[in-house]
C-alpha positions, 0 to 999 in steps of 0.5 A: 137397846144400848148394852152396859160397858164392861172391862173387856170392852174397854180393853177390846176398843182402847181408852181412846172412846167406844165405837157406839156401833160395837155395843149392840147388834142392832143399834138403831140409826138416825132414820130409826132403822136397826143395822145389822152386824156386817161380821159374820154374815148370815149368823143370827145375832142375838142381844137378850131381847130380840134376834136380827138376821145379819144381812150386811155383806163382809168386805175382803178385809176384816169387818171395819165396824166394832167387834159384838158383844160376848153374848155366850161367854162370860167376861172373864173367860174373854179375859183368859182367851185374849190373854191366852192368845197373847201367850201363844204368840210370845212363845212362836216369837220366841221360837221365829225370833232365834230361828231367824237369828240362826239363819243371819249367823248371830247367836241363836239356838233352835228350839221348840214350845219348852225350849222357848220358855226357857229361852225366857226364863234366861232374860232379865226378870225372867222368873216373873215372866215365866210366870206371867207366861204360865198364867196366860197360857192357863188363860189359853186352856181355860178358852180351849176347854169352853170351846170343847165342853161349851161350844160358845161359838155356835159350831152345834148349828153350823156344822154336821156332827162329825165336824162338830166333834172333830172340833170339840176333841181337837180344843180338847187336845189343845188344851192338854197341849198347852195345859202340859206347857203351862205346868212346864212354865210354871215349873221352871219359874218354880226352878223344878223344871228339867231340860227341854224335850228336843227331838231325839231318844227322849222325845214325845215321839219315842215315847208314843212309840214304847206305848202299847199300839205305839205306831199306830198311835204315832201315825195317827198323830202324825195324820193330825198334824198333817190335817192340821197343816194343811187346814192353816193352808187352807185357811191362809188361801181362802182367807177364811181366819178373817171371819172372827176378826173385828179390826175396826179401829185399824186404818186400812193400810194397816189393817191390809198388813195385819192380814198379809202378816197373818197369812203369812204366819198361818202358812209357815205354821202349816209348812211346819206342821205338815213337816211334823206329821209326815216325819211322824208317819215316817217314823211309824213305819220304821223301827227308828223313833228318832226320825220323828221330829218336834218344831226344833228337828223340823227347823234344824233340818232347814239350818243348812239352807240359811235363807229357808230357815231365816223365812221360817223364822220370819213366818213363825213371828208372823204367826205370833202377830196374828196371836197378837191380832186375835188377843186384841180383835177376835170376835170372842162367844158369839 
């Protein structure tokens, strides 16, 4: 059975022609015989009328056949995750770009997610851009907020319950996060916004810290975003973010750079949140909330070291590229 064309097919295979392969699960072969999804291997694929157990091995690299259709989501909320993504890596780009800047003694500033948006906002045409930045980001938190209420992606039969819930508050959280980022985008497109929330007396740290339980719950968060480093370590070892990603249009020498960039991106990202919960933790256990640090402190600390700041810098826009690669090959609710 051959599924209608959407946009987000479109859009996810180029203009340049659709792979046939890409468009069911079990698109039958000349012999008659259904083929099975060599991604996500073990899955059970469904395409509304009959259910194939995908047998085929993965290989190392990404799946070199086309990403399946978006069985549990619908069109629009594909749109909002691709573009979501892309947003996201713009502002780490931003943020790895200036870094690396800083490191090679040209002018550049460090700066965190806020920061970086107004490092935009400062180009030319910089009010549409914020506000392109804020729609996509919106897009990001729409995706977030189906995964966490939804589950499109069948965590509910892969995992156990406790790692299911982990999963849904974690996109929860996300999506607050980046939800906070996109009214500060639009904000500052609306020229409303204020300074950036750099470390220091008025960050988000000291004020977690004036809170009732402010310790406990900075040292918790601190305990999160060291969880959350080392599972970007985990998944750049293993290579287990390859999983979701459906570069079958990629040449392989290409597609062998596309994942070398991205566990590279996946690591720096790892470093510097794990240096952000420890710091956090730190400053739970002393009187002194300025020895938490955001992105910037974490970075600003590596400026007296140029060559580690610079591979930083050149981690973080390698983070922004597997953005890039997921806005344009993740597998999306399936």
């Amino acid at each position: 059975m051959r599924v209608p064309l959407t946009f987000c097919d479109l859009w996810r295979h180029g203009m340049g022609g659709i792979d046939p392969e890409s468009v069911t699960a079990d698109t039958p072969t000349a012999a008659g015989t259904p083929v099975a999804h060599p991604t996500l291997s073990g899955r059970l694929i469904s395409n509304g009328k009959s259910n194939q157990m995908a047998t085929t091995p993965q290989s190392d690299d990404a799946s070199s056949s086309g990403p399946m259709d978006n069985e549990n989501v619908s069109d629009g909320v594909e749109l909002a995750a691709r573009v979501g993504y892309l947003a996201k890596g713009v502002v780490y780009a931003v943020i790895g770009g200036l870094a690396l800047q800083q490191a090679v003694g040209r002018s550049g500033e460090i700066t965190n997610t806020r920061e970086a948006l107004q490092e935009i906002g400062s180009a030319a045409f910089g009010q549409v851009l914020l506000w392109i930045m804020a729609a996509g980001l919106v897009g990001y938190v729409t995706w977030r907020l189906v995964q966490a209420l939804v589950d499109p992606e069948g965590h509910s039969t892969d995992d156990s319950d406790s790692k299911r819930w982990g999963k849904r508050a974690f996109y929860l959280l996300s999506a607050i996060i980046y939800g906070v980022l996109a009214w500060y985008a639009a904000s500052l497109a609306m020229g409303t916004g204020g300074g950036g929330g750099g470390s220091g007396g008025s960050s988000w740290e000291s004020q977690v810290m004036q809170m009732p339980a402010g310790r406990w719950i900075l040292g918790a968060i601190g305990i999160g975003f060291v969880a959350r480093g080392l599972l970007q370590f985990g998944k750049a070892y293993t290579g287990s973010f390859k999983e979701r990603i459906s570069s079958f249009d990629l040449g392989p020498g290409s597609r062998k750079w596309v994942m070398r960039a991205s566990r590279v991106g996946l690591t720096a990202r790892g470093v510097v949140f794990s240096m952000i919960g420890a710091a956090a933790v730190y400053a739970a256990r002393t009187p002194d909330p300025q020895n938490a640090e955001g992105t910037e402190g974490v970075l600003s600390l590596l400026v007296g070291t140029p060559w580690l700041l610079g591979a930083m810098g050149f981690g973080l826009i390698c983070y922004a590229v597997y953005q890039g690669v997921k806005a344009r090959y993740r597998l999306i609710g399936v």
